[in-house]
C-alpha positions in Angstrom: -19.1 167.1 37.0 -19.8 165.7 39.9 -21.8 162.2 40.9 -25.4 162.3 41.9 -28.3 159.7 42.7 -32.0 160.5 41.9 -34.7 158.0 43.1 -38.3 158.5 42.2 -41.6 157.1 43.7 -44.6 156.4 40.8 -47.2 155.3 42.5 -47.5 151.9 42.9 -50.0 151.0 39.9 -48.1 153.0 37.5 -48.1 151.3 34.0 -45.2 150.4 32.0 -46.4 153.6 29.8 -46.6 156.2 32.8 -42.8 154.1 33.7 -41.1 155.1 30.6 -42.9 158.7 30.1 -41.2 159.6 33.3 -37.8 158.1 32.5 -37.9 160.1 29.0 -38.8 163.1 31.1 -35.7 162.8 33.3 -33.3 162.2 30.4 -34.9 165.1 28.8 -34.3 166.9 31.9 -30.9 165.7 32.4 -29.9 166.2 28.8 -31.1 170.1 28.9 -28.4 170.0 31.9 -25.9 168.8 30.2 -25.5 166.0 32.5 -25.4 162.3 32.1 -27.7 159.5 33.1 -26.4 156.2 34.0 -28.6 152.8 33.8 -31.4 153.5 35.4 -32.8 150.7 37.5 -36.5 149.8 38.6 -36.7 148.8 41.8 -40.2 147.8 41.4 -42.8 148.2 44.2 -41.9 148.5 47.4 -44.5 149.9 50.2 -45.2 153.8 49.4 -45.2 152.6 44.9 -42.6 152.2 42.3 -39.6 153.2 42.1 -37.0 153.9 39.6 -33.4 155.0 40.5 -31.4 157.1 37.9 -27.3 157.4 38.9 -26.2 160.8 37.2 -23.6 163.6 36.6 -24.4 167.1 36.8 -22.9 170.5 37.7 -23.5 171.8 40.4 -25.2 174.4 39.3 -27.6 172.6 37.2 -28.8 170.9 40.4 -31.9 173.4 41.7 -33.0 173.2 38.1 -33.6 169.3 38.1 -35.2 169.6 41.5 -37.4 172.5 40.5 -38.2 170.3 37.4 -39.0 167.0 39.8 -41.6 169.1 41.5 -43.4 170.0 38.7 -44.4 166.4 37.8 -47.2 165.1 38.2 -46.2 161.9 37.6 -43.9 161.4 40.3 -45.1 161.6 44.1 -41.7 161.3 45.5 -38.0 162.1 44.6 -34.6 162.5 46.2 -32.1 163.8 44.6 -28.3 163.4 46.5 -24.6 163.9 45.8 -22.3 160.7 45.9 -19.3 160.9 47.8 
């Protein structure tokens, strides 16, 4: 496994609700990967809205299938998804 960093934007009047829907989501997501999901941290809002930041593990080849799964959120305007060296 290696060591990966998702950030997600919410936009900036997201709820404390719409907040932990989308963190369930991703450890949903990440669970169906068989990855695992560090502490995630909420950055709170900076200038574009909110954002949360999830440190992972993954395979690699698990990765297209979390990004394919980011886009089809509703919930969540921005993401990036990166390897850690």
């Amino acid at each position: 496994m290696e060591k990966y960093e998702l950030t997600i934007v919410l936009d900036a009047k997201a709820t404390a609700v719409k907040k932990k829907k989308v963190t369930e989501v991703v450890e949903k997501i990440v669970a169906l990967a068989k990855g695992k999901l560090g502490k995630v941290e909420d950055w709170g809002v900076k200038e574009a809205g909110l954002y949360l930041f999830f440190p992972l593990e993954l395979e690699k080849s698990s990765v297209k299938m979390i990004s394919t799964k980011m886009e089809q959120e509703t919930d969540i305007l921005k993401y990036l998804l990166i390897r850690k060296y």
